[in-house]
C-alpha positions in Angstrom: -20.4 -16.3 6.0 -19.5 -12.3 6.5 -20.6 -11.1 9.6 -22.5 -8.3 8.1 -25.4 -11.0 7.0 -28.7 -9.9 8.5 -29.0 -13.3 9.7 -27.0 -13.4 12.3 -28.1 -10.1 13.4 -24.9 -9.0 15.0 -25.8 -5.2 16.1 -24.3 -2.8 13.9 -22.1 -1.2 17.5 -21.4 -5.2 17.8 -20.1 -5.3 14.0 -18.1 -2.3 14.2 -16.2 -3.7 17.1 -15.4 -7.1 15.8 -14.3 -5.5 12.3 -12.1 -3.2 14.6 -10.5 -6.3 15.8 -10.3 -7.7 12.0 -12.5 -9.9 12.2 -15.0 -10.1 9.2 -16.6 -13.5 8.7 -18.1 -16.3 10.9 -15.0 -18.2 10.7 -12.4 -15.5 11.4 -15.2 -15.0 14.9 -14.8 -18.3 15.6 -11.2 -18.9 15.2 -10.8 -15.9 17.2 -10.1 -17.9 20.6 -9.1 -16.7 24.4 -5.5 -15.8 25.2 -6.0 -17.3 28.6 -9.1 -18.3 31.1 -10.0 -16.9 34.1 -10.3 -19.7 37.1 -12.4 -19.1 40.1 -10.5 -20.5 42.3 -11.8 -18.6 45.8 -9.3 -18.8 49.2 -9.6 -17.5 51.9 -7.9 -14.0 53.0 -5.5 -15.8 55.2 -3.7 -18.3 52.6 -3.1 -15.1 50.5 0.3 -14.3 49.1 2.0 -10.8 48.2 2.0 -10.3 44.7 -0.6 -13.2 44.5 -3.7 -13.9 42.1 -7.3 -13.8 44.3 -10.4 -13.7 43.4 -13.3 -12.9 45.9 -16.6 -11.2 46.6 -17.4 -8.3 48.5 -19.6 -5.2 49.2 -18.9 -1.7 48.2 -18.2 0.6 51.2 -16.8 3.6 50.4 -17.8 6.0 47.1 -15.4 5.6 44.5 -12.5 8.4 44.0 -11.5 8.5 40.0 -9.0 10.6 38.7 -7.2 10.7 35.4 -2.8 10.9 34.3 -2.7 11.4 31.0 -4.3 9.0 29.1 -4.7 6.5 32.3 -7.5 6.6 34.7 -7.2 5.6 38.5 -9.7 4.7 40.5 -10.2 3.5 44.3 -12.9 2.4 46.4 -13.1 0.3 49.5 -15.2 -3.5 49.9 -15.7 -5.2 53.0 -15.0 -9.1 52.4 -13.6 -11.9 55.0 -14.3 -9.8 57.8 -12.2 -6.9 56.8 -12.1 -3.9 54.5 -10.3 -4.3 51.5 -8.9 -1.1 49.4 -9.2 -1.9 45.5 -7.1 0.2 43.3 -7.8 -0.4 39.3 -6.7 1.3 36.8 -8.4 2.7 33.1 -12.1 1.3 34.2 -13.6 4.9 34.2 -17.2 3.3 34.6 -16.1 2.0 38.2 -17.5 5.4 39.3 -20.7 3.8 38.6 -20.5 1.6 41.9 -23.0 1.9 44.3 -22.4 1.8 47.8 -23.5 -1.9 49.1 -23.4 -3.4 46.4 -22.2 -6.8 45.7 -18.9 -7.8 43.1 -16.6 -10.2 42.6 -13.1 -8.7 42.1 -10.2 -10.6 40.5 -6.7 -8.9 41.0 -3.4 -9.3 42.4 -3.2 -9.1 45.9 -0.5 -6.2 47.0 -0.1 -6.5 50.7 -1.5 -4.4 54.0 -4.7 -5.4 52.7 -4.4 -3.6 49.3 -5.8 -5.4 46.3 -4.9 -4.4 42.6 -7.7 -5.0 40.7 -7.6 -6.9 37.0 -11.0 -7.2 36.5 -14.3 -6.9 38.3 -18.2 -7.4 37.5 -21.5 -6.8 39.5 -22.1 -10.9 39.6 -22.2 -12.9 42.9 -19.3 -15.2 42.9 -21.3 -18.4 42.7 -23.0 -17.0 39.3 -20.2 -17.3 37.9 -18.7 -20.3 35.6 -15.4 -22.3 36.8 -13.6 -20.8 33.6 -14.0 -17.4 32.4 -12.4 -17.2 28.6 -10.6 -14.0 28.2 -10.1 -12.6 24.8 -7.2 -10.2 23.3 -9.5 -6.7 22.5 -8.9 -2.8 21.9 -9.4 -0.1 24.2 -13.6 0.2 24.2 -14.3 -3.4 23.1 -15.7 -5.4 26.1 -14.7 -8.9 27.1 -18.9 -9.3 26.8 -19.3 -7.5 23.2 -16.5 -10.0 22.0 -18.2 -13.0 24.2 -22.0 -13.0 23.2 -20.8 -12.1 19.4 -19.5 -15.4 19.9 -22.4 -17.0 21.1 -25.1 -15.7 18.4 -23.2 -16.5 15.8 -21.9 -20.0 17.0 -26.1 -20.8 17.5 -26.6 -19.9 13.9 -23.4 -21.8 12.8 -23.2 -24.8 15.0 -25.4 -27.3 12.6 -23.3 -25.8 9.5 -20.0 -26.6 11.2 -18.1 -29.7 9.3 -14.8 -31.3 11.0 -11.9 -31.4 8.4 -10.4 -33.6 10.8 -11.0 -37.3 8.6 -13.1 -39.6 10.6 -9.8 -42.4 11.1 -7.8 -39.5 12.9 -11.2 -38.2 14.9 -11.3 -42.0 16.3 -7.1 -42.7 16.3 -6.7 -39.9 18.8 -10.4 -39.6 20.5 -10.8 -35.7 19.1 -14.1 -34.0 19.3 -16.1 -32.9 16.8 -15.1 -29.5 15.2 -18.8 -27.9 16.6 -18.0 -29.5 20.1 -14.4 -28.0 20.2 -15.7 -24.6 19.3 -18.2 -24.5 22.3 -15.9 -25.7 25.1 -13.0 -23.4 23.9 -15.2 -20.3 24.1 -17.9 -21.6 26.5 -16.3 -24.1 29.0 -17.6 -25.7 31.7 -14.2 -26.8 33.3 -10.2 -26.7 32.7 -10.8 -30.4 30.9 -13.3 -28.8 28.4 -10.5 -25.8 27.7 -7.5 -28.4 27.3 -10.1 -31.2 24.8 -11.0 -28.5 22.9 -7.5 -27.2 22.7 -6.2 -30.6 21.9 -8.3 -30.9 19.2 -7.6 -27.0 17.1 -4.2 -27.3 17.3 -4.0 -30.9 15.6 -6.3 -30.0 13.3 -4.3 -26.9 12.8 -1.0 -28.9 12.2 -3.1 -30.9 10.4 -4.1 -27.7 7.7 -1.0 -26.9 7.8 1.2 -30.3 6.8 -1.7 -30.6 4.2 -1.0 -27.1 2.6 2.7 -28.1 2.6 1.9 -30.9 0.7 0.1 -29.3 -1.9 2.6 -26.5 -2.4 4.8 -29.5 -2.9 2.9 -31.5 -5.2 1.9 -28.4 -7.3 5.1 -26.8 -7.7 6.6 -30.3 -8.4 4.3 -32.9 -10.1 5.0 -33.7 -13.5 8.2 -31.4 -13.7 11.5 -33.1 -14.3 14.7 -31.8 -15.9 17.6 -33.4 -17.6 20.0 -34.2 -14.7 23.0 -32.3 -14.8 25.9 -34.5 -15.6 29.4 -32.9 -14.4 32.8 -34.3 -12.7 32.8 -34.4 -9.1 36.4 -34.4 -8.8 36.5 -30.9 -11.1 34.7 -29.7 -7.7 37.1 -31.7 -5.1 40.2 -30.2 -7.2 38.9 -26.8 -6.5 37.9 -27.9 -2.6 41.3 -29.2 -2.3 43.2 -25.9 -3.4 41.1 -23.8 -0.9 43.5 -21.8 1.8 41.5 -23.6 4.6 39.4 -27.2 4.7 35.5 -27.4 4.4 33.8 -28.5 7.7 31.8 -31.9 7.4 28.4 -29.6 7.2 29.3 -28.0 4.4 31.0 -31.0 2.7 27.4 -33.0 3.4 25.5 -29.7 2.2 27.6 -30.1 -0.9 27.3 -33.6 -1.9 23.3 -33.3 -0.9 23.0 -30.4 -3.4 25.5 -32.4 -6.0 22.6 -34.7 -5.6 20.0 -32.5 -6.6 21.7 -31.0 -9.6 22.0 -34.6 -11.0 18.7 -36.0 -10.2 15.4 -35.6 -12.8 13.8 -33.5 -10.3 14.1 -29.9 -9.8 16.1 -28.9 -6.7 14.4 -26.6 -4.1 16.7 -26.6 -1.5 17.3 -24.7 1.9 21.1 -24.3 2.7 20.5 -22.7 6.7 23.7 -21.8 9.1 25.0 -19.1 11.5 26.5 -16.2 10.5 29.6 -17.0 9.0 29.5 -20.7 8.8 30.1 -21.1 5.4 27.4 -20.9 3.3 28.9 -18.9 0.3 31.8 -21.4 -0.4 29.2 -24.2 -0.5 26.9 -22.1 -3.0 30.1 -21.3 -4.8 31.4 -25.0 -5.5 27.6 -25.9 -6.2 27.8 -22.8 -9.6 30.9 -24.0 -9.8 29.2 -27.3 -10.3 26.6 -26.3 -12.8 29.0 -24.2 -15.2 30.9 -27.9 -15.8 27.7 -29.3 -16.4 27.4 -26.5 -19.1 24.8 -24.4 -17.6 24.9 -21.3 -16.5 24.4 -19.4 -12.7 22.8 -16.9 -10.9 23.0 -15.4 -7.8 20.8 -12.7 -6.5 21.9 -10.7 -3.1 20.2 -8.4 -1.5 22.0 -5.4 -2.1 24.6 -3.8 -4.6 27.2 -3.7 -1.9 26.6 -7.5 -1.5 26.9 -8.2 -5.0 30.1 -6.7 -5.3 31.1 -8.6 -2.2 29.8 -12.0 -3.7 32.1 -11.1 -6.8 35.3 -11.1 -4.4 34.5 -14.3 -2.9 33.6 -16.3 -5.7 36.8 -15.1 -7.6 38.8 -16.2 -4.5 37.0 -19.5 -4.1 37.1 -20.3 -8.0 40.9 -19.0 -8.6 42.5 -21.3 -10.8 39.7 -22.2 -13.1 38.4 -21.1 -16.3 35.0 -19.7 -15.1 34.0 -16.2 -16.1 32.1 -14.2 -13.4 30.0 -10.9 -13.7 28.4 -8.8 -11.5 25.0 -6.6 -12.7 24.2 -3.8 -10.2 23.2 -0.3 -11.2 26.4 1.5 -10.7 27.5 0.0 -13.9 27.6 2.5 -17.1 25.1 1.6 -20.0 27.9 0.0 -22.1 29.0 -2.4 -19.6 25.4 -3.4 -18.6 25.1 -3.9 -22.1 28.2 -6.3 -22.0 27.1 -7.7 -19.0 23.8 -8.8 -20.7 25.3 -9.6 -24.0 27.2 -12.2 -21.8 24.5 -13.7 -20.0 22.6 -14.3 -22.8 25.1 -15.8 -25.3 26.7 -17.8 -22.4 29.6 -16.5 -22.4 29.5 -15.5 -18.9 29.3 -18.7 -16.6 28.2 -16.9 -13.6 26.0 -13.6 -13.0 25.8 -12.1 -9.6 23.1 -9.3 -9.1 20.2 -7.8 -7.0 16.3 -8.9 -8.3 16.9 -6.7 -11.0 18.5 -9.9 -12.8 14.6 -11.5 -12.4 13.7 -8.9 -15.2 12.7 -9.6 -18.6 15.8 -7.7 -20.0 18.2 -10.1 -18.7 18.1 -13.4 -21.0 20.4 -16.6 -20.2 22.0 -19.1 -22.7 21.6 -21.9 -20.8 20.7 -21.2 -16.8 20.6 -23.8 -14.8 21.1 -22.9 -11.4 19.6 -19.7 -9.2 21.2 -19.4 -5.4 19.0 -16.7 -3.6 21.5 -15.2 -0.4 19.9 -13.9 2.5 16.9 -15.4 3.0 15.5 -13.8 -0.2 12.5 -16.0 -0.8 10.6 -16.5 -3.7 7.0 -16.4 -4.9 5.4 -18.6 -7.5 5.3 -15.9 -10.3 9.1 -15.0 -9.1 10.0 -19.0 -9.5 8.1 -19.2 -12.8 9.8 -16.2 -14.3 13.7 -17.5 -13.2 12.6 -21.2 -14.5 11.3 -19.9 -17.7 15.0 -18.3 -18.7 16.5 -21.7 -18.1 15.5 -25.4 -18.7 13.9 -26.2 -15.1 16.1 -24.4 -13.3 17.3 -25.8 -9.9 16.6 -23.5 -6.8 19.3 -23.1 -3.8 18.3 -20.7 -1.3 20.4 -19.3 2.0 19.1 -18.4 5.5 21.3 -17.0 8.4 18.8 -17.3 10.5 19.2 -20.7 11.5 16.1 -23.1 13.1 16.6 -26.4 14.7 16.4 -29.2 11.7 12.8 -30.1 13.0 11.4 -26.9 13.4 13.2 -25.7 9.9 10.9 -28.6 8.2 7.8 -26.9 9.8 8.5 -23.4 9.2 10.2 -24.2 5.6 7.9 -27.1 5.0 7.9 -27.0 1.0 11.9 -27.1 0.7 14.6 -29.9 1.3 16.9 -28.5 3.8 20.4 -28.6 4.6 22.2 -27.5 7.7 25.4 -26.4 9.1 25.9 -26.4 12.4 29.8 -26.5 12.8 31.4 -23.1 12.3 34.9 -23.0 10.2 38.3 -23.4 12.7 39.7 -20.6 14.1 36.7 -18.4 13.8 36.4 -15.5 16.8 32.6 -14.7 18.2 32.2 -11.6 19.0 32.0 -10.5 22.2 28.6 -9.1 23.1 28.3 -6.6 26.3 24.7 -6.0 27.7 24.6 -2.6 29.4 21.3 -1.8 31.7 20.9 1.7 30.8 20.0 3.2 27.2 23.0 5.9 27.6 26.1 5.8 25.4 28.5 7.1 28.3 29.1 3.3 29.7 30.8 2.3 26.6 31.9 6.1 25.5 35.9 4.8 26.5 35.4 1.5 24.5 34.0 3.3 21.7 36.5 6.3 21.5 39.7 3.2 21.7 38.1 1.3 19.3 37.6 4.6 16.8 41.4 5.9 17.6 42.3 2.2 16.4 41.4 2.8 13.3 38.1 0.5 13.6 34.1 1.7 11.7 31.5 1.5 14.1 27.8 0.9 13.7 25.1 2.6 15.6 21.7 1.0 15.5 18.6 2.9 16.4 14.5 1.8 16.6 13.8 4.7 15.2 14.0 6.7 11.9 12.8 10.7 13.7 11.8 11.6 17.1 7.8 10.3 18.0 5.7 11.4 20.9 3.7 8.2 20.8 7.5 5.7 20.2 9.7 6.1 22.8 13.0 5.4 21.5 16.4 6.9 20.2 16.2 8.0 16.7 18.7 8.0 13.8 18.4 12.0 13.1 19.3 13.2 16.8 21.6 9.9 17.5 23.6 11.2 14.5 23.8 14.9 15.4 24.8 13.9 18.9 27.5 11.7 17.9 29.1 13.6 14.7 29.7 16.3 17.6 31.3 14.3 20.1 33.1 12.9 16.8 33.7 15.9 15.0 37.4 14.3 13.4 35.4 11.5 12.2 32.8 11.5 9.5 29.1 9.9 10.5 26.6 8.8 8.3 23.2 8.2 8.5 20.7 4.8 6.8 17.3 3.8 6.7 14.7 2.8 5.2 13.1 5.9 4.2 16.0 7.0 1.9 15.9 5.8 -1.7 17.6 3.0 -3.2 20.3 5.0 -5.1 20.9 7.0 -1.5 21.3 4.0 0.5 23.7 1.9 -2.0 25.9 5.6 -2.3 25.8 5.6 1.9 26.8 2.1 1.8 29.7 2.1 -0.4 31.0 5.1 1.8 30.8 3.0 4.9 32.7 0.1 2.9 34.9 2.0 1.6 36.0 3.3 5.0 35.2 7.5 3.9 32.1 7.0 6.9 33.6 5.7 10.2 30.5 5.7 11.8 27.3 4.5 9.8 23.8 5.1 12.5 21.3 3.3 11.0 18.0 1.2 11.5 18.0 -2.3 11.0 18.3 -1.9 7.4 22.2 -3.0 7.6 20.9 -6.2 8.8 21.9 -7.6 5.6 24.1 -6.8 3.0 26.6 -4.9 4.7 30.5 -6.9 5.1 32.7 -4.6 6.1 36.0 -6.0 7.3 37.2 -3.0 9.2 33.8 -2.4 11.2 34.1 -4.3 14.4 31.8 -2.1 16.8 28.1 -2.0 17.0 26.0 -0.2 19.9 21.9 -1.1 19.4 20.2 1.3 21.1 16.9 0.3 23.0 18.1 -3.0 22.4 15.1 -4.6 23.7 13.1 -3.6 21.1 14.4 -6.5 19.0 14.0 -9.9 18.4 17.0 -12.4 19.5 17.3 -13.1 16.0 17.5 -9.7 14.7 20.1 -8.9 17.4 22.3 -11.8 16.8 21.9 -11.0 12.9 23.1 -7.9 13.4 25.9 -8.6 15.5 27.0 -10.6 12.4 28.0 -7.2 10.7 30.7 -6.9 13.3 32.4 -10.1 13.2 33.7 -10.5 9.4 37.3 -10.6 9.6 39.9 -11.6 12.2 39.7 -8.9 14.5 37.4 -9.5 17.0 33.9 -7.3 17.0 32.7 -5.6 19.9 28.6 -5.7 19.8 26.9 -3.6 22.7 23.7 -3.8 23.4 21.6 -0.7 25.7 19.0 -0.7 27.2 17.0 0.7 30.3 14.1 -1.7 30.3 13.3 -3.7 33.9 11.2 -5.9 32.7 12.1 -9.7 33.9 12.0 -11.5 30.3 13.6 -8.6 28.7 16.1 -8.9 30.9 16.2 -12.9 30.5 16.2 -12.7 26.9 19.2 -10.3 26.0 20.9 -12.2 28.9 20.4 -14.9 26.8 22.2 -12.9 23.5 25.1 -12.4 26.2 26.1 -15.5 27.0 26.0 -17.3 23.7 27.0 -17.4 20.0 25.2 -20.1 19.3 22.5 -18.8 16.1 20.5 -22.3 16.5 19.8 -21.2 20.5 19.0 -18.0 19.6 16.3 -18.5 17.1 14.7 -21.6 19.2 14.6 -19.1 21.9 13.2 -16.5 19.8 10.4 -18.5 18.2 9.4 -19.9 21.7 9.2 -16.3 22.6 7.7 -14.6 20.2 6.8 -17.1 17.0 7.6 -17.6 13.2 6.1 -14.4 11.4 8.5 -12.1 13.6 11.5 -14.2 12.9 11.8 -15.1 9.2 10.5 -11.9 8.3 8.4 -13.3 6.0 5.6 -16.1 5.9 4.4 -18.6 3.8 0.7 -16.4 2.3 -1.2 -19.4 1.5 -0.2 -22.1 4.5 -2.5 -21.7 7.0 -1.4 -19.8 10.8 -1.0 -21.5 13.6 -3.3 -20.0 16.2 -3.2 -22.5 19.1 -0.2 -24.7 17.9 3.7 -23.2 19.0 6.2 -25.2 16.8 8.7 -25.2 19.7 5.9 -27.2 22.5 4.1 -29.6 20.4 6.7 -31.3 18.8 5.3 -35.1 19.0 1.7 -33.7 17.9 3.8 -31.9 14.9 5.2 -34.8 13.9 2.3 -36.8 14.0 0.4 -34.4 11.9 3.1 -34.4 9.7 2.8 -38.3 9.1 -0.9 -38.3 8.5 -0.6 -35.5 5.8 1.6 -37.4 4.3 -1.0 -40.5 4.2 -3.6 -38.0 3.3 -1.5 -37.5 0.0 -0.7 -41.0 0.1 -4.7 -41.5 -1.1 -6.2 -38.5 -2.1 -9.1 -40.3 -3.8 -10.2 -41.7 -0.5 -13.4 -39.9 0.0 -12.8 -39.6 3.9 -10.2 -37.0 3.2 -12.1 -34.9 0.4 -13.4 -32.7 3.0 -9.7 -32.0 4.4 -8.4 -31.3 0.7 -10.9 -29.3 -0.7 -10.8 -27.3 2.2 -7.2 -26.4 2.1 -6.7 -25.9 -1.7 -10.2 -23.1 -1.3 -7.9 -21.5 1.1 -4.7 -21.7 -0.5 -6.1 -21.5 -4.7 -5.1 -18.1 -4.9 -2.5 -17.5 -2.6 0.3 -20.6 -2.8 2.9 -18.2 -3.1 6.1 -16.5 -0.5 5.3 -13.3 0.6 8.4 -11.1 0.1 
C-alpha cells in the first residue's frame, strides 16, 4: 500500500519526511527497522565510569546558553540529579533553549568526568514513563525519532490484520518463529531486550529465507529446460599445453580446470565463478578452458574491461597457447576500419578461434561461427538480456566469469548464489607481495625519499586520489591540484592525470601512455582499479586512504605488484578514528585477499564490496552474511526443500511472493 493512501492518514509534514527517507509504501515503513535500542538501564552517580553510557533524571537549574560554529549548534545547561549538579553539554538540538527552569528530563549521554555529562539524547518524560527499550531509527537532519516512530504505529494499526507470514507454517513450528504481525510489533514497539532479539530472530531468517528462494528461481529460470550438446574435446590436447608451460599450475587452478572441463562436457550450460587474489592465476586457467572449447570446435570470447586489458589478454594467451595452432584476435577501437572489418570477417566465418574485446563484442555487429564459450574478466557481471544476447550468437553458450575480489567459499555461495563457484586460494611459487606501508598523516613528505629512489630507478608510480576537483563540502585531496603539485616537484618526469569524468577515447589514450612508459606518474581515481598491468609501475601512494574499502585498497595495490620487482604500496592518511585505524592496520599486515574481503564485508557489507548487486534478490536488512552463518545455511537447505515441492500449497505464499518481487527485475546490475 503507498503511503500517500488517505487511509492511513499519514500527515502530509509526516509523508514528506518518510519519502525524504525513501520510504514510499507500507512495506518499505515497516521494514524500516531500528539501528540500535536505547536501554534504561539507571545507576547510580557513584558506579559511573569516564567515557561511560548513563542515563538519568534530573531538574533544570540553570537557563540554557546556545550558541552556533558553523553549521553545529552547542548548547549547555545545568540539572540537579543524585544530589549534585550536573553540567549537560549537547550539541545540534537548537530547541534545548526551550527548557524551562525546574523542569523535569531524563538525559541519556556519555558521561565525561568532573561531573560533565555529554548529552545523546534527552526528552521532557519522567524516567519511569519511559519503556525498558527505546528503538532508535537511522533519520535526516529535521526528521524526529517520534515523526519516524508514530508513522510506524498508525500504519502498523491499519496493516497489522493484512500482514501474512511468508515464513511456511513447518519452518514457523521447526524453529518456534513468531508470526510476521507479532515480529513487526516487538521490533519497533518492544517491551523488553527478549522481544527485540524474537523479533530479530525471526526477520532475518525469513530474510535468508527470501533470499535462498530468489536464488533458486534465478536458478531454475535461467536453467530449466536448457541443455546444450556437451562439448566433446581431448583432455590431454589441454595437459600437453599445461605440461609445456615455463612454470607448474597450482592444485587450485588444476581443480578449477578439471571442474570447468566438467562443465564444458556436461548437457547443461556452465555458469561458473572462477574467484582468487590478485595474481593467483586466473587467466591461465581461463586460457586452457578456450583453449579447451576451440578443440571442441567452438569458438571463444573474452571480454575485459578495458582496451589496455585487451591487448594485455592478447599477450598472455599467445604466451600460454605458444605451440598450437589456435588463431587469436583482439577487437578494441584503436583498430582501423579494415582490420575491424577483418577482425569481424574472422569471428564470424570461424576462422578466428579466439576473440578478445571490451563489451563492444556483446554488439549485434559482431557474429560468431560457432561460439561456445564467453569468459567475462574482472568481475564484469552479466544481466539477463546481456546473457541472452551472448547465448543467442552461439548454441547455449557456456558462461566463465572472474572475480579478484575473493570471498570465503561459504560466503561466495551467498553473495554469488545463482553460479557454481570455483576457488583459488594458493598463489603461484615464487610470487613477491607487495609491501604495504601505512603512514598516519595525509602528507606526501614521509615517503617523498622513497618516492624520488623509486622514480630515479627507473620505476612508474601511481597516485590515487578520492577526489576528481577541489569540494568545500568533501574533504579530500583531489586529482587536479595533486597533479599540479607533483608535476612541479617532478618537473624531469611527465605526470598524467585519470578519472572518471574523462571520455572513453581520453582514458584508453592516457592509459596506453602510462603502459607504454611515456607517463611516469599516472594520478588518478580509483578508475585504475582494473585494467591497468603495467610491469614497470611498482609504486602506489592512496591518498586519504581511509576513504576506501579493504577490498578496494588491496585491489589496487594489485596494480603494483605485476612483475618480479617488488611494489611499494603506501597508504596516507590523517584520520584518528579507532576502526579506521584497525582496519588499514589490517591492509598492513597481510596479503591475504580472502582476509581482506571477510573483514571488509563484516565491516561494511556486500553492496560496497562487489560493486555491484544482484537487482532482483532481495537485501538483507537484519541478516550479515559474516554472523549468521548456521542460520544461513539453514535457510539455504529449506529453500532448497521449498523447490524440492513447489506444488505444496504451504509454500505458495513464499513463492508467489518472491517471484512478484523479483518478475521484473531477475537480472545483474552492472
Amino acid at each position: 500500500m503507498d503511503l500517500n493512501d488517505k487511509k492511513l492518514k499519514l500527515s502530509p509534514k509526516r509523508l514528506e519526511a518518510l519519502h525524504l527517507l525513501g520510504l514510499n509504501t507500507a512495506e518499505d515503513l515497516l521494514s524500516y527497522y531500528p539501528f540500535r535500542y536505547e536501554i534504561m538501564d539507571c545507576r547510580p552517580f557513584d558506579t559511573w565510569q569516564i567515557k561511560e553510557k548513563v542515563v538519568f533524571e534530573g531538574e533544570v537549574v540553570s537557563p540554557v546558553r546556545s550558541w552556533r560554529h558553523g553549521r553545529m549548534t552547542n548548547s549547555t545547561f545545568e540539572v540537579s540529579a543524585w544530589d549534585r549538579i550536573l553540567k549537560i553539554t549537547i550539541f545540534n538540538r537548537p530547541w534545548a533553549r526551550n527548557l524551562e527552569l525546574n523542569q523535569i528530563i531524563t538525559v541519556q549521554g556519555i558521561y565525561m568526568g568532573g561531573n560533565r555529562v555529554t548529552a545523546i539524547s534527552y526528552d521532557t518524560k519522567p524516567l519511569a514513563d519511559h519503556d525498558e527499550v527505546t528503538p532508535v531509527y537511522s533519520t535526516k537532519a529535521g526528521i524526529r525519532q517520534t515523526t519516524i516512530h508514530e508513522s510506524i504505529r498508525k500504519v502498523y494499526e491499519y496493516m497489522q490484520n493484512e500482514i501474512i507470514d511468508e515464513i511456511p507454517e513447518e519452518f514457523l513450528r521447526r524453529y518456534r518463529l513468531l508470526r510476521k504481525s507479532d515480529a513487526l510489533y516487538r521490533i519497533h514497539f518492544p517491551q523488553s531486550q527478549n522481544d527485540v532479539k524474537q523479533a530479530v530472530r525471526t526477520l532475518k531468517y525469513e530474510e535468508f529465507l527470501r533470499f535462498f528462494t530468489a536464488v533458486q528461481m534465478v536458478r531454475s529460470e535461467e536453467r530449466e529446460g536448457i541443455t546444450k550438446l556437451p562439448k566433446i574435446f581431448d583432455r590431454k590436447q589441454v595437459d600437453d599445453v599445461i605440461n609445456g608451460l615455463p612454470y607448474s599450475l597450482t592444485e587450485d587452478q588444476r581443480k578449477a580446470l578439471e571442474e570447468i572441463e566438467d562443465d564444458m562436457s556436461s548437457t547443461r550450460p556452465m555458469y561458473r565463478l572462477v574467484q582468487g587474489d590478485v595474481g593467483c592465476g586466473k587467466t591461465a586457467v581461463a586460457a586452457l578452458a578456450m583453449y579447451a572449447a576451440v578443440l571442441s570446435g567452438c569458438q571463444a570470447a573474452l571480454l575485459a574491461p578495458t582496451e589496455i586489458l585487451a591487448r594485455q589478454h592478447l599477450q598472455s594467451l599467445q604466451s600460454i597457447l605458444k605451440g598450437t595452432d589456435v588463431h587469436i584476435e583482439v577487437l578494441y577501437a584503436g583498430l582501423s576500419a579494415p582490420e575491424k572489418r577483418a577482425i569481424l570477417e574472422a569471428a564470424a566465418d570461424g576462422s578466428a578461434d579466439i576473440v578478445i574485446g571490451t563489451h563492444s563484442l556483446i554488439q549485434e555487429s559482431v557474429q560468431f561461427k560457432n561460439l561456445g564459450l564467453v569468459v567475462a574478466d574482472e568481475q564484469q557481471r552479466f544481466g539477463v538480456e546481456q546473457r541472452r544476447a551472448l547465448r543467442e550468437k552461439g548454441n547455449q553458450t557456456d558462461f566463465l566469469l572472474m572475480s579478484a575480489t575473493p570471498i570465503p567459499r561459504t560466503l561466495a555461495s551467498t553473495l554469488f548464489g545463482d553460479m557454481d563457484i570455483s576457488t583459488i586460494e594458493t598463489m603461484p611459487a615464487g610470487r613477491k607481495d607487495p609491501v604495504t606501508l601505512y603512514i598516519r598523516e595525509n602528507s606526501f613528505r614521509s615517503v617523498l625519499k622513497d618516492v624520488t629512489a623509486l622514480l630515479e630507478a627507473g620505476r612508474q608510480l601511481y597516485i590515487i586520489c578520492a577526489a576528481v576537483d577541489q569540494n568545500d563540502d568533501y574533504d579530500a585531496r583531489n586529482v587536479g591540484d595533486t597533479a599540479s603539485a607533483i608535476q612541479k616537484l617532478y618537473p624531469q618526469y611527465q605526470t598524467g592525470i585519470l578519472h572518471g569524468r574523462m571520455s572513453s577515447d581520453e582514458k584508453q589514450s592516457v592509459m596506453k601512455r602510462f603502459s607504454d612508459g611515456e607517463i611516469r606518474i599516472l594520478v588518478s581515481t580509483t578508475v585504475v582499479e582494473v585494467g591497468m598491468n603495467v610491469v614497470n609501475a611498482t609504486g602506489m601512494i592512496i591518498y586519504d586512504a581511509d576513504r576506501f574499502g579493504l577490498s578496494q585498497l588491496h585491489q589496487l595495490r594489485g596494480r603494483i605488484q605485476r612483475g618480479s620487482e617488488r611494489g611499494y604500496c603506501w597508504l596516507l592518511s590523517g584520520s584518528h578514528d579507532e576502526k579506521t585505524i584497525e582496519r588499514l592496520n589490517v591492509l598492513a599486515s597481510t596479503n591475504n585477499g580472502f582476509e581482506i574481503s571477510y573483514q571488509d564485508l563484516r565491516l561494511r557489507g556486500p553492496g560496497d564490496i562487489l560493486g555491484t548487486r544482484q537487482s532482483g534478490l532481495p537485501d538483507l536488512i537484519l541478516g550479515s552474511i559474516t554472523d549468521d552463518t548456521a542460520m544461513i545455511e539453514q535457510a539455504r537447505k529449506d529453500a532448497a526443500a521449498v523447490f524440492l515441492r513447489p506444488d505444496n500449497p504451504d509454500y505458495a505464499v513464499l513463492i508467489n511472493s518472491v517471484r512478484n518481487r523479483n518478475k521484473n527485475n531477475l537480472m545483474y546490475a552492472d
